[in-house]
C-alpha positions in Angstrom: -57.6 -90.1 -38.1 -56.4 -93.4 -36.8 -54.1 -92.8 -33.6 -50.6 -93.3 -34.9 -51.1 -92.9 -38.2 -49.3 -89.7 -39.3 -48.7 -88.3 -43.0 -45.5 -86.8 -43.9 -45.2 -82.7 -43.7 -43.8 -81.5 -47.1 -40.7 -83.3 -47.3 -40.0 -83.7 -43.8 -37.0 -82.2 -43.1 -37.9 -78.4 -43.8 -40.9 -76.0 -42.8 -41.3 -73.0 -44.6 -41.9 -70.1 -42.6 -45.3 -69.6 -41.0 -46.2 -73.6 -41.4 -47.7 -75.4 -38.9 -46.8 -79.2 -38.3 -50.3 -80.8 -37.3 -50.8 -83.6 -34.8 -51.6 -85.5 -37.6 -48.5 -85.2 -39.2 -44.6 -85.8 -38.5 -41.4 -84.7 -39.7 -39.0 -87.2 -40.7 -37.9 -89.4 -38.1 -34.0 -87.8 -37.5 -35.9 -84.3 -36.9 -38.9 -86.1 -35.0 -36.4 -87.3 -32.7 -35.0 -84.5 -32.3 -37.7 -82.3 -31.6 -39.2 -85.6 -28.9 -35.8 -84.9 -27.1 -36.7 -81.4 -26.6 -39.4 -82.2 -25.0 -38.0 -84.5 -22.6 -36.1 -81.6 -21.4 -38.4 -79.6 -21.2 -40.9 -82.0 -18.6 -37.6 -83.2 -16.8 -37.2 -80.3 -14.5 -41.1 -80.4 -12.7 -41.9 -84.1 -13.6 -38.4 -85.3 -11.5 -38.8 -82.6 -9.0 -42.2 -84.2 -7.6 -40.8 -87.5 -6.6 -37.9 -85.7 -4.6 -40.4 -83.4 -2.6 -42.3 -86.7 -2.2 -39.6 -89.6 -1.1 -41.1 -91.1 -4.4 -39.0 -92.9 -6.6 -37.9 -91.0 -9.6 -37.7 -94.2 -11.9 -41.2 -95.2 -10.8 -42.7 -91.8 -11.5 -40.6 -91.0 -14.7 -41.8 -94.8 -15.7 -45.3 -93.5 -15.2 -45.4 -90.3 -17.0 -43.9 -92.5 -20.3 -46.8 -95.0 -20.0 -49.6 -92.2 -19.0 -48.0 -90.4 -22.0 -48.6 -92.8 -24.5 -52.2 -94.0 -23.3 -53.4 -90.4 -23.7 -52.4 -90.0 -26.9 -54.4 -93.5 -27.8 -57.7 -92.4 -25.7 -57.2 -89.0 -27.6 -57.0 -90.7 -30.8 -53.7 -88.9 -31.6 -54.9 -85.6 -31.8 -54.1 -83.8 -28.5 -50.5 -83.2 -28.6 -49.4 -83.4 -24.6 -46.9 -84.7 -22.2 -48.2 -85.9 -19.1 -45.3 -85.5 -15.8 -45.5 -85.6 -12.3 -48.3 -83.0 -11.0 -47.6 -80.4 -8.9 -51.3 -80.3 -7.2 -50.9 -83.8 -5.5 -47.5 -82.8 -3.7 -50.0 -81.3 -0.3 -52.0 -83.8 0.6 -49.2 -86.4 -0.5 -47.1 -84.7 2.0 -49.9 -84.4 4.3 -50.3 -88.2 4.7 -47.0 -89.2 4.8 -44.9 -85.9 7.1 -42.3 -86.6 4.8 -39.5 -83.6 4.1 -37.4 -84.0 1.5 -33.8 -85.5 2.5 -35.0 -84.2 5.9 -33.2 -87.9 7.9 -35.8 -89.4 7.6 -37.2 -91.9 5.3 -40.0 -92.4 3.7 -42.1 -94.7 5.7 -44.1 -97.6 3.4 -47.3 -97.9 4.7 -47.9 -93.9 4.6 -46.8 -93.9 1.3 -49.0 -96.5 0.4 -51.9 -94.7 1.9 -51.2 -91.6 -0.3 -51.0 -93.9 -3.2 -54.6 -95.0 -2.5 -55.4 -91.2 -2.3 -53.6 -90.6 -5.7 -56.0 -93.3 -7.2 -59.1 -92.0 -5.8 -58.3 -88.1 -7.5 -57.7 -90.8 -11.2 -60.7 -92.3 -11.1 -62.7 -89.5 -9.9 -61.1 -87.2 -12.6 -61.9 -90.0 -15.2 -65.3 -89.8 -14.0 -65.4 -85.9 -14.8 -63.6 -86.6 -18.1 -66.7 -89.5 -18.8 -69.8 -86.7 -17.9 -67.6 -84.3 -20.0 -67.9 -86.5 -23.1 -71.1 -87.2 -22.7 -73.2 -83.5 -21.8 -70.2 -81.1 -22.7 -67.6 -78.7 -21.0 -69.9 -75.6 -20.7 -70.5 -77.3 -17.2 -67.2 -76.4 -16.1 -67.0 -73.1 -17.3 -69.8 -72.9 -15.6 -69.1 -74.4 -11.8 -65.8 -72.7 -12.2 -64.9 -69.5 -13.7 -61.7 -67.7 -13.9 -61.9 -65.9 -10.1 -62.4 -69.8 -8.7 -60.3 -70.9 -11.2 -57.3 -68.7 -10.5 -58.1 -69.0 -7.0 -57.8 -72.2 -6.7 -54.6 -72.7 -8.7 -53.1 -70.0 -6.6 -53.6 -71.3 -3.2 -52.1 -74.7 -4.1 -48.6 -72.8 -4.6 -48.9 -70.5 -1.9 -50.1 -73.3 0.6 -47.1 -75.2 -0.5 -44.8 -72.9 0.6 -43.6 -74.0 4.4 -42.4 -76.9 2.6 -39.9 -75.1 0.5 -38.4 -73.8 4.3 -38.3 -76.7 5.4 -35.8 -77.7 2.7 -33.8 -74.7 1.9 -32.9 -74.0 6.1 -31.4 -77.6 6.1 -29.1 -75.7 3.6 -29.6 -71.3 3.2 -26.4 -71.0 0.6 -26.9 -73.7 -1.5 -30.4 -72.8 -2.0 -30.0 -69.0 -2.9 -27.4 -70.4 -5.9 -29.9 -72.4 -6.8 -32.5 -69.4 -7.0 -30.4 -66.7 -7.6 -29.6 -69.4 -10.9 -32.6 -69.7 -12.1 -33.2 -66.6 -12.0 -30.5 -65.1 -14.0 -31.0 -68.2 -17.0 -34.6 -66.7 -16.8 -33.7 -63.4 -18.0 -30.1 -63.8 -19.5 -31.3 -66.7 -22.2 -34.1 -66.6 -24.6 -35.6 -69.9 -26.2 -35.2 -73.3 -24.9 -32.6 -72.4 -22.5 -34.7 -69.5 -20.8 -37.3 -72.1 -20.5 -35.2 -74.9 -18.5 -34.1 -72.6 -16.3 -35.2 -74.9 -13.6 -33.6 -77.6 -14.9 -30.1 -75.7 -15.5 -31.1 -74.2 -11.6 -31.1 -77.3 -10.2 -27.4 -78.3 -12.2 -26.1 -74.7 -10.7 -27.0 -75.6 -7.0 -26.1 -79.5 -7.4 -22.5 -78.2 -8.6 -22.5 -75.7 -5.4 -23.7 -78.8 -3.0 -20.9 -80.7 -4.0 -18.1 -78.5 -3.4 -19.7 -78.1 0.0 -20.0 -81.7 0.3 -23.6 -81.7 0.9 -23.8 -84.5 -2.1 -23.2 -88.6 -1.4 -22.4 -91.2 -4.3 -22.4 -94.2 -2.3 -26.0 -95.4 -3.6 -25.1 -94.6 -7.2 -22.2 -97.2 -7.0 -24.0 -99.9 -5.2 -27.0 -99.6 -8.3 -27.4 -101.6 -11.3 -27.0 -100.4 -14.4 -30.1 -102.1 -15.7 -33.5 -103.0 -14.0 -36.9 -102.4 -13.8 -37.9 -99.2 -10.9 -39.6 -100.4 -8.0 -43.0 -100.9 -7.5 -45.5 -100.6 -4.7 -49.0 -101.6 -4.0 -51.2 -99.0 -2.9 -53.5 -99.1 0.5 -56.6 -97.3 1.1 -58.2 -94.9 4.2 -61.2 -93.1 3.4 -60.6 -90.8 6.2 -58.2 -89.4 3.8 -60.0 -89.0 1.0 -60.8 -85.2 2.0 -57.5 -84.2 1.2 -57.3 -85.0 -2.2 -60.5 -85.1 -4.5 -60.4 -81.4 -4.4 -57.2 -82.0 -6.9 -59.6 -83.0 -9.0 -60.7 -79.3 -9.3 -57.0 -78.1 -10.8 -56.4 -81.2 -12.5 -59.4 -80.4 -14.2 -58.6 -76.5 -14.7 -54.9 -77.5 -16.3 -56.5 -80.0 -18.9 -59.3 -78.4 -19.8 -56.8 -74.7 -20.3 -54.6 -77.2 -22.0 -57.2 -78.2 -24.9 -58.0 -74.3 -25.5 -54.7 -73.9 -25.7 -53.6 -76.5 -28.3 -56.4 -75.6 -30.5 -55.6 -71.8 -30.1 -52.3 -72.7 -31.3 -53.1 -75.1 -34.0 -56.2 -73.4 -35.3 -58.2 -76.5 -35.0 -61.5 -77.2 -33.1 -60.8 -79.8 -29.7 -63.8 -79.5 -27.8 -64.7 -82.4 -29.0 -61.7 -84.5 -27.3 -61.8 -82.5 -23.9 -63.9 -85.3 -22.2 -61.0 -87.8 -23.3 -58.1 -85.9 -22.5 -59.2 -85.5 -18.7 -60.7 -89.5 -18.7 -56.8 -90.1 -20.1 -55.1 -87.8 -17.4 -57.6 -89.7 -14.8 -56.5 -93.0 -15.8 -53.0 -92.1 -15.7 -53.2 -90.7 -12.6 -54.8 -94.1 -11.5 -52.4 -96.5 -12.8 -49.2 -94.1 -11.4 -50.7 -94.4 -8.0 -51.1 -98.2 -8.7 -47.5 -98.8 -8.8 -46.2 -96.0 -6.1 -45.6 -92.9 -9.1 -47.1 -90.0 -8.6 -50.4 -88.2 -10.1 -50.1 -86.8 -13.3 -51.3 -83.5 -15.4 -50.3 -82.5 -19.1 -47.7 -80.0 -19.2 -47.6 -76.1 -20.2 -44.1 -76.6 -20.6 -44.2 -78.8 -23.4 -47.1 -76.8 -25.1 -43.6 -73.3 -24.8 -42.0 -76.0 -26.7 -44.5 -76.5 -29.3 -44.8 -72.5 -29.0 -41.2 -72.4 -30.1 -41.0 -74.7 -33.0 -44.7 -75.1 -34.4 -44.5 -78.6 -34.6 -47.2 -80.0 -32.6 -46.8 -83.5 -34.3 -48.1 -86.1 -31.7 -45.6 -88.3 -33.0 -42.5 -86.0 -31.0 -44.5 -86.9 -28.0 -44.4 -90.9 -28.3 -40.5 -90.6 -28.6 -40.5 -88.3 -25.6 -42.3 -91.2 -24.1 -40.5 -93.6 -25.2 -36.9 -92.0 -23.5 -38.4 -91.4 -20.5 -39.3 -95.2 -19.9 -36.1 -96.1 -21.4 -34.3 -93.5 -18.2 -36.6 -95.3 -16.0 -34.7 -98.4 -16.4 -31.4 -97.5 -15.7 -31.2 -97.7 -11.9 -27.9 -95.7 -11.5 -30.0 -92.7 -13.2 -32.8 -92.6 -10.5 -30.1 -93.2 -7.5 -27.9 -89.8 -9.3 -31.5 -88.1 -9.5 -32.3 -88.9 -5.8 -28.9 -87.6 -4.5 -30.0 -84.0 -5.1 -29.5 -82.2 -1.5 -32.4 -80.4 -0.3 -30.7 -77.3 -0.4 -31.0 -77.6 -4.0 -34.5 -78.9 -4.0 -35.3 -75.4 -1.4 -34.1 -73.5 -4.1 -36.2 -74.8 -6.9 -39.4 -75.4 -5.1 -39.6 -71.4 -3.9 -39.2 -71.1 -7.0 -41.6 -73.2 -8.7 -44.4 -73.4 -5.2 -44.5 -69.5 -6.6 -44.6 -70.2 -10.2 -47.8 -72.2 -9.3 -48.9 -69.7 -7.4 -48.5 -67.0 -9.5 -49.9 -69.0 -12.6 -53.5 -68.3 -10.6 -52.6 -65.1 -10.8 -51.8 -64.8 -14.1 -55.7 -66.6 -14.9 -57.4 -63.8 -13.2 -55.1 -61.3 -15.2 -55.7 -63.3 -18.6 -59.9 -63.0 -17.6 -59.6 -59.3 -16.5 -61.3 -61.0 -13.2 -63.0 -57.9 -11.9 -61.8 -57.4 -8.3 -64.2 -54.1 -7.6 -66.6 -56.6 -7.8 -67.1 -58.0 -4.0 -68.2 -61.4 -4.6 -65.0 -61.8 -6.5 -63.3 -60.3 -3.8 -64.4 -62.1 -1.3 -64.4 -65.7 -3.4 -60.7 -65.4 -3.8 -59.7 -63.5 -0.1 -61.5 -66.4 1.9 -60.0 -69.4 -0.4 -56.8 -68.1 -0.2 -56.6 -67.6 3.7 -58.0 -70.7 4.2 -55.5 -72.5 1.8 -52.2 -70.6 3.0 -52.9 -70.5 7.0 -53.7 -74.7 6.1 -57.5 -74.0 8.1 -57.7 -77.9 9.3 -61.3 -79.4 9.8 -62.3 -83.2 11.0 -65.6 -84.4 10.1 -65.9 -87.6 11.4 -63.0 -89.9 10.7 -62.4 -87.5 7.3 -60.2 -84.9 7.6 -60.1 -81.8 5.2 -56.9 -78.9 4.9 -56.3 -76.1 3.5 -56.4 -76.8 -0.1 -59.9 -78.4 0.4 -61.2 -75.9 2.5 -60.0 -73.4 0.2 -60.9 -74.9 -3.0 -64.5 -75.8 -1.7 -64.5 -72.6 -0.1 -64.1 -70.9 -3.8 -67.0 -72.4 -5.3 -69.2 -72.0 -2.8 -69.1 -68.7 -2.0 -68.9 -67.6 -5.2 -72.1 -69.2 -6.3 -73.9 -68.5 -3.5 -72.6 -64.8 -3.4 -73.3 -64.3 -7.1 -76.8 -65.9 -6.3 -77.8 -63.5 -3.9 -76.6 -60.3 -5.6 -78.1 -61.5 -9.0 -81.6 -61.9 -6.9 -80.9 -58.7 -5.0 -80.3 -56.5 -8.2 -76.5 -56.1 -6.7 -74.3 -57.8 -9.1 -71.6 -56.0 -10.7 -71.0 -59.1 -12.8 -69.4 -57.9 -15.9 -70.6 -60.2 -19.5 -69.4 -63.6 -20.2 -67.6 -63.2 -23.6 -70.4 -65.9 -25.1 -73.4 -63.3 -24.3 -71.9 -60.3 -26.0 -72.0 -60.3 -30.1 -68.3 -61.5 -31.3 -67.5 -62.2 -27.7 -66.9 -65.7 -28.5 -64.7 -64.6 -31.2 -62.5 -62.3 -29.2 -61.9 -64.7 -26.7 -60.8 -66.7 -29.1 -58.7 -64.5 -30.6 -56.9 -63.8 -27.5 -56.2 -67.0 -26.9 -54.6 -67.4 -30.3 -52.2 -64.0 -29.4 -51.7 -65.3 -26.4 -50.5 -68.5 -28.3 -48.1 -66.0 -31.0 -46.5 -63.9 -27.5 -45.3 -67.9 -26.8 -43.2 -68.3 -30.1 -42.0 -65.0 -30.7 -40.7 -64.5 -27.5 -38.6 -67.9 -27.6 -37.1 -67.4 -31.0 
């Protein structure tokens, strides 16, 4: 199909039980509205906590993530559903270049921001270079280069080395960040649906609420703001002693697409390995142009794909009004100056929170993959990485410099290949079968996937 060009579901206002509405097709435009609100929600939580953690503007980035939004849904053709916010992975080595701490008295200084901007280009365009190699030989590569135990490890030790930067918000303010936590963890459990899923979001309102009766808030920029304007903009510089510390990102931002495309098709029952080279070239170009203009890097987001879970309406058209809002929020300068007086007490709370999540989302891969930890070249793989990544192991190479996340993520790949190597040569593997070598393998992986897909919806109706 045409991208853009969607047919009418039944009569567009109703869907019987156990339809599906298809990327291809939308609801009427009252309910597609509707449902493209719901999904501005649902990215608002993560996508405006990245800029805070940064010293980024929110209007910039939220600006970004509208425009990225929309030109991944045109390289995709219109038939990924996604939203693409503010990605999580970039936060370390953005933070690594420019020292900043969130609300922390000082501010963020322009030339080092500029410097991570030039990093946040170089992970885009290398990523669009993975998405163009993908389109043209396959995914099987990937699979390949990185199975679950380096995938999982490698999405875990981004969280986990994020940590010490949660402290170093929440002891600027201890009691405003355990309302904030202690928040989102009761809307967790105490709401099912849409509301158990933004309990970041409704988190973040709690502790905001408990900062200002503690007068920890100030509204002096809000008033000085316009009400109308575009965000502010900022040219990106370039150090390719920095490089080191963020290409690896590459390696997550490539995980989260590519476990974004089985995920979709899972759900929608439709074949996407087609599109999987596009939908990391259109996260890479995204990523590009958001560093471009001083936003920050962006991924598509599993918490759109609960909301999609919820209401079976995977119609890429709810995703070019979500886009659509968010650039219309970006434009209203008073909304970025409220955003950005969020106290990093508040901000604490939520990223122990979420730094975990991410964590534990690596975790959850090597769960998912029944990652075989008897086996000691998976043992090993993920112990060193994970070391590496949380103790932030530092090593200089010239004038490049690469942390813990590099190390770590490097450290993944190559000792699980060259582990697995060995054994395989020695007669030691335990290596259990990939799902593609055993007969029906391919189907029960697919399968799982697809239940995986069900536990989504039924547990948020």
């Amino acid at each position: 199909m045409a991208a853009f060009g969607w047919r009418l579901h039944g009569d567009g206002k109703t869907i019987e039980p156990g339809e599906v509405v298809q990327p291809d097709e939308r609801l009427a435009w009252p309910q597609t509205v509707g449902i493209g609100a719901q999904h501005v929600v649902a990215m608002f939580g993560a996508t405006f906590l990245v800029p805070l953690l940064t010293g980024f503007d929110p209007a910039t980035t939220l600006f970004f993530t509208g425009i990225g939004t929309i030109l991944f849904l045109l390289i995709t053709s219109g038939r990924l559903p996604s939203y693409l916010g503010s990605s999580f992975a970039l936060l370390a080595p953005i933070g690594a270049v420019t020292g900043y701490v969130a609300n922390g008295g000082q501010p963020l200084d322009d030339e080092l921001a500029s410097l991570a901007q030039g990093g946040v280009i170089a992970t885009g365009l290398s990523l669009a270079a993975v998405g163009l190699i993908v389109h043209i030989a396959g995914a099987r590569w990937i699979d390949r280069l990185m199975p679950p135990v380096v995938t999982g490890a490698i999405v875990a030790l981004i969280g986990f080395n994020l940590a010490p930067a949660a402290w170093n918000n929440v002891v600027q303010a201890p009691l405003t960040a355990v309302v904030t936590v202690t928040a989102i963890l009761f809307i967790t459990v105490f709401f099912k649906g849409i509301i158990g899923r933004l309990s970041i979001l409704l988190g973040v309102v709690a502790g905001y609420i408990a900062a200002i009766l503690q007068g920890e808030v100030s509204f002096q920029a809000i008033s000085s703001a316009d009400w109308v304007g575009v965000p502010d903009f900022r040219a990106p510089s370039f150090d390719l002693s920095l490089m080191g510390l963020f290409i690896p990102v590459v390696l997550v931002l490539v995980a989260e697409n590519v476990g974004h495309v089985k995920s979709v098709a899972a759900m929608t029952g439709r074949d996407l390995d087609d599109v999987t080279g596009r939908a990391l070239f259109a996260d890479g170009i995204s990523t590009a142009l958001a560093g471009s203009g001083g936003g920050s890097g962006t991924t598509t987001y599993a918490e759109n794909i609960g909301v999609m879970a919820a209401t079976r309406v995977y119609s890429t058209a709810a995703y070019v009004v979500a886009a659509l809002v968010a650039l219309g929020l970006s434009m209203f300068p008073k909304f970025g100056q409220l955003v950005a007086t969020i106290p990093p007490g508040v901000l604490g709370g939520a990223a122990t929170v979420l730094y975990g999540m991410i964590g534990m989302l690596g975790v959850r891969i090597w769960v998912q993959n029944r990652v075989d930890f008897s086996d000691p070249v998976n043992l090993n793989t993920a112990a060193v990485a994970m070391v590496l990544a949380i103790a932030n192991y530092t090593w200089h190479l010239g004038d490049m410099v690469f942390e813990g996340i590099a190390l770590g993520s490097f450290a993944a790949i190559g000792i699980y290949h060259a582990m697995r190597a060995i054994s395989r040569r020695r007669g030691t593997s335990l290596e259990a079968p990939s799902p593609a070598s055993v007969p029906g393998g391919a189907e029960l992986e697919q399968g799982a996937l697809q239940r995986d897909a069900t536990h989504w919806w039924n547990r948020s109706r």
